[in-house]
VOPAGU-2260 file (C-alpha; in pm, 1 decimal, decimal comma):
REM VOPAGU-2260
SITE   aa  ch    i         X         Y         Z
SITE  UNK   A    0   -4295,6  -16562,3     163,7
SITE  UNK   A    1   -4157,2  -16198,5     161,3
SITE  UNK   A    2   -4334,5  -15934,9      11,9
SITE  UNK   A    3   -4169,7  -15685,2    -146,6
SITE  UNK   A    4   -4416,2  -15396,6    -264,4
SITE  UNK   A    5   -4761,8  -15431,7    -481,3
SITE  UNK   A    6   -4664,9  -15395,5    -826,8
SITE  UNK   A    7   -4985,5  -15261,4    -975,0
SITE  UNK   A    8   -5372,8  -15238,1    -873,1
SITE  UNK   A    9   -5627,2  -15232,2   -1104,8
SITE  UNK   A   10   -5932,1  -15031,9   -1098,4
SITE  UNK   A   11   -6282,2  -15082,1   -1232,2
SITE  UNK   A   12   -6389,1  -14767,3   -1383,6
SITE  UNK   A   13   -6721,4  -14647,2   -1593,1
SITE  UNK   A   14   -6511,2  -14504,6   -1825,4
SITE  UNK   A   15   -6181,7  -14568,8   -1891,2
SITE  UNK   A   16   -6063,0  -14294,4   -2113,9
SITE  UNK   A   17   -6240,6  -14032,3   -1860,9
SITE  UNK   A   18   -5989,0  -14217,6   -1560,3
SITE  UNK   A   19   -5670,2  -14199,8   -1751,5
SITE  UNK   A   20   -5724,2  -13804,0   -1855,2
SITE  UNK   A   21   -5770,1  -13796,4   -1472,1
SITE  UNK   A   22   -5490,9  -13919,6   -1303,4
SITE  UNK   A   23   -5277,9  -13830,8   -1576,8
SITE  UNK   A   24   -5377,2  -13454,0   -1589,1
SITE  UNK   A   25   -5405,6  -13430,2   -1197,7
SITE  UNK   A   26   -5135,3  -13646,9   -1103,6
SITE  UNK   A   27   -4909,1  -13591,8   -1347,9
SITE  UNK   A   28   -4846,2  -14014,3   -1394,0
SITE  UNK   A   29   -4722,1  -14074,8   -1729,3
SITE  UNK   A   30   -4984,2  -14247,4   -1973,3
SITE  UNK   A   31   -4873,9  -14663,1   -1999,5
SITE  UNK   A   32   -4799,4  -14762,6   -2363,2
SITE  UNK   A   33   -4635,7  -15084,8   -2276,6
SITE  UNK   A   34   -4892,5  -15253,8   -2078,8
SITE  UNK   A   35   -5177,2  -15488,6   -2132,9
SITE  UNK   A   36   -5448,8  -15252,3   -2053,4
SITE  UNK   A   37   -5442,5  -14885,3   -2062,9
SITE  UNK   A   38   -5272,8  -14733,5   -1712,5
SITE  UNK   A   39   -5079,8  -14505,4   -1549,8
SITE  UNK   A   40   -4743,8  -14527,5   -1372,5
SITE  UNK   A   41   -4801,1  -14416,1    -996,8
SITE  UNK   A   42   -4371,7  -14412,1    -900,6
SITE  UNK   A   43   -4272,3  -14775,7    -923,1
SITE  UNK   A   44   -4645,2  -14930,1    -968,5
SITE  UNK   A   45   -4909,1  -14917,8   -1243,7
SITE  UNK   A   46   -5273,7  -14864,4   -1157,1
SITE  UNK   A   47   -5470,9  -15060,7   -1443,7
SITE  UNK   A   48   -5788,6  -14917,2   -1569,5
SITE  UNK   A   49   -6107,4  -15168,3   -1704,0
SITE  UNK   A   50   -6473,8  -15134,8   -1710,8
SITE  UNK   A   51   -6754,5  -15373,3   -1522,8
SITE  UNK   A   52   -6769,9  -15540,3   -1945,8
SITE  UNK   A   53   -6398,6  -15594,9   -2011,3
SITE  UNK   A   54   -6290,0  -15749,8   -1719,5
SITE  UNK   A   55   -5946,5  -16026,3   -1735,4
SITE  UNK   A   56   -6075,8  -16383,3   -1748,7
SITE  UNK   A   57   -5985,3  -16372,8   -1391,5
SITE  UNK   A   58   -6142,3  -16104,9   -1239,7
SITE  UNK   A   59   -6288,4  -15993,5    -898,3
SITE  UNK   A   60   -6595,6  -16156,4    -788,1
SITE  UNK   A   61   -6807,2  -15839,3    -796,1
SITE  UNK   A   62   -6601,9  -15560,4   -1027,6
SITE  UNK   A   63   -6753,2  -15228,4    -888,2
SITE  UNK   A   64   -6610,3  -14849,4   -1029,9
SITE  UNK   A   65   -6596,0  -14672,5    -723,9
SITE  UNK   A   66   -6564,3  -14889,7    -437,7
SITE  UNK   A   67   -6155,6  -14852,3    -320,9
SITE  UNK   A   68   -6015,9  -14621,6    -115,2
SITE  UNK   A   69   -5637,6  -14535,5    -208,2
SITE  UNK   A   70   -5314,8  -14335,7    -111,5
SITE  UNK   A   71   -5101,9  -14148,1    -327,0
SITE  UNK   A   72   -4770,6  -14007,7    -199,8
SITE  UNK   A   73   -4634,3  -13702,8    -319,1
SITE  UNK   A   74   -4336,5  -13515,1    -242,4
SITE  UNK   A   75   -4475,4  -13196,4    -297,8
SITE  UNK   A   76   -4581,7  -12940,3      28,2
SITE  UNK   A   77   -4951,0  -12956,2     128,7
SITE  UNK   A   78   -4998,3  -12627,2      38,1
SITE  UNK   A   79   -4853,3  -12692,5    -385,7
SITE  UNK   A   80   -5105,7  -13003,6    -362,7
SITE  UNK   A   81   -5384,9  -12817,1    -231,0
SITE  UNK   A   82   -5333,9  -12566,6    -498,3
SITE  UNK   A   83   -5271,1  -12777,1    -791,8
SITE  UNK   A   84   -5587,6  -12974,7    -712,4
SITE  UNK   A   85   -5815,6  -12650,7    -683,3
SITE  UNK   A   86   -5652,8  -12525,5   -1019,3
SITE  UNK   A   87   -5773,8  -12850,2   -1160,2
SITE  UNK   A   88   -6142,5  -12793,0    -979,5
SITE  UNK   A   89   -6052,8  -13143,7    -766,0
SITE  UNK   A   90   -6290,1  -13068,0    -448,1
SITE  UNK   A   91   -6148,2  -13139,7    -137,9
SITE  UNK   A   92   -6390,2  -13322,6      55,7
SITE  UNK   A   93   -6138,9  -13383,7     374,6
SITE  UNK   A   94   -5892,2  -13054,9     450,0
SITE  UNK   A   95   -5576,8  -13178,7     500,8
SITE  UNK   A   96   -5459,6  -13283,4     831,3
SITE  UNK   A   97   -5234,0  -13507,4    1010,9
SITE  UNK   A   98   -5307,5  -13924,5     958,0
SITE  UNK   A   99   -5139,2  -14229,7    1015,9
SITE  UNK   A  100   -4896,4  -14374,0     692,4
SITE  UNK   A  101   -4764,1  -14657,3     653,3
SITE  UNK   A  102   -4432,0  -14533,1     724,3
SITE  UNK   A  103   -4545,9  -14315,5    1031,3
SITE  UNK   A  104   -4729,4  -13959,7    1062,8
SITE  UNK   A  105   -4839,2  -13791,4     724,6
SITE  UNK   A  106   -5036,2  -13488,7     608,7
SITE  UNK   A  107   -5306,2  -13602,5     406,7
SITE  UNK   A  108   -5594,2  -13491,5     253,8
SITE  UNK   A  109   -5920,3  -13679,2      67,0
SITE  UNK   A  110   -6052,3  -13645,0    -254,3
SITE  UNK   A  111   -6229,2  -13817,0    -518,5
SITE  UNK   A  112   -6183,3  -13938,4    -881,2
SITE  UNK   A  113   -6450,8  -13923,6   -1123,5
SITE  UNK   A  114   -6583,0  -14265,7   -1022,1
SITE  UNK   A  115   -6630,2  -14170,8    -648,0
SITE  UNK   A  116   -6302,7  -14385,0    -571,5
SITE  UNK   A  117   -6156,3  -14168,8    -242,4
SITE  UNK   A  118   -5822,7  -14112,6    -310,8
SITE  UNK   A  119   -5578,7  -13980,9     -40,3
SITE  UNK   A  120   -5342,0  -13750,2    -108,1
SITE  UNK   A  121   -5021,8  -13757,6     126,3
SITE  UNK   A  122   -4668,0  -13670,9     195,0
SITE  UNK   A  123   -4457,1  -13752,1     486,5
């Protein structure tokens, strides 16, 4: 077996509404009409948003909002990203600073979303 690339992640959120506004607004990924369950488009992928009470019929054994930890790449300098997220009032709980991608050295920095998710914010 070859993998290729994850194609989309889901998240379990409290609120799913709240999430999209989130990562739409602050991320600027485009709002998924064409999907199965409400979304974004992060690039090539799709990050899937459901709650703890409408889970698939096949579902993680313990859904949970806010309990991954994700990356985000952007192409934008570390400086543009630190001040788009402060005009959005995103607190930075981890400055930025240099981190190990999966393509080599980045500059990252940690926030969260509004379910406590910690969501890295990179560019190499």
């Amino acid at each position: 077996m070859n993998i290729r690339e994850i194609d989309h992640i889901t998240l379990t959120v409290a609120d799913v509404a709240r999430s999209e506004r989130f990562y739409h607004e602050v991320f600027d990924m485009p709002i998924l009409t064409d999907a199965p369950y409400p979304g974004v488009r992060a690039g090539k992928q799709r990050i899937y948003f459901t709650t703890k009470e409408t889970q698939p019929a096949i579902a993680p054994a313990q859904p949970t909002s806010g309990s991954i930890a994700l990356s985000l790449v952007a192409k934008n300098p570390m400086d543009e990203i630190v001040n788009h997220l402060k005009s959005y009032f995103v607190e930075i709980i981890d400055e930025p600073k240099q981190r190990q991608g999966t393509h080599g050295k980045v500059q990252s920095l940690l926030i969260k979303d509004p379910d406590g998710n910690v969501v890295e914010v990179a560019n190499y």
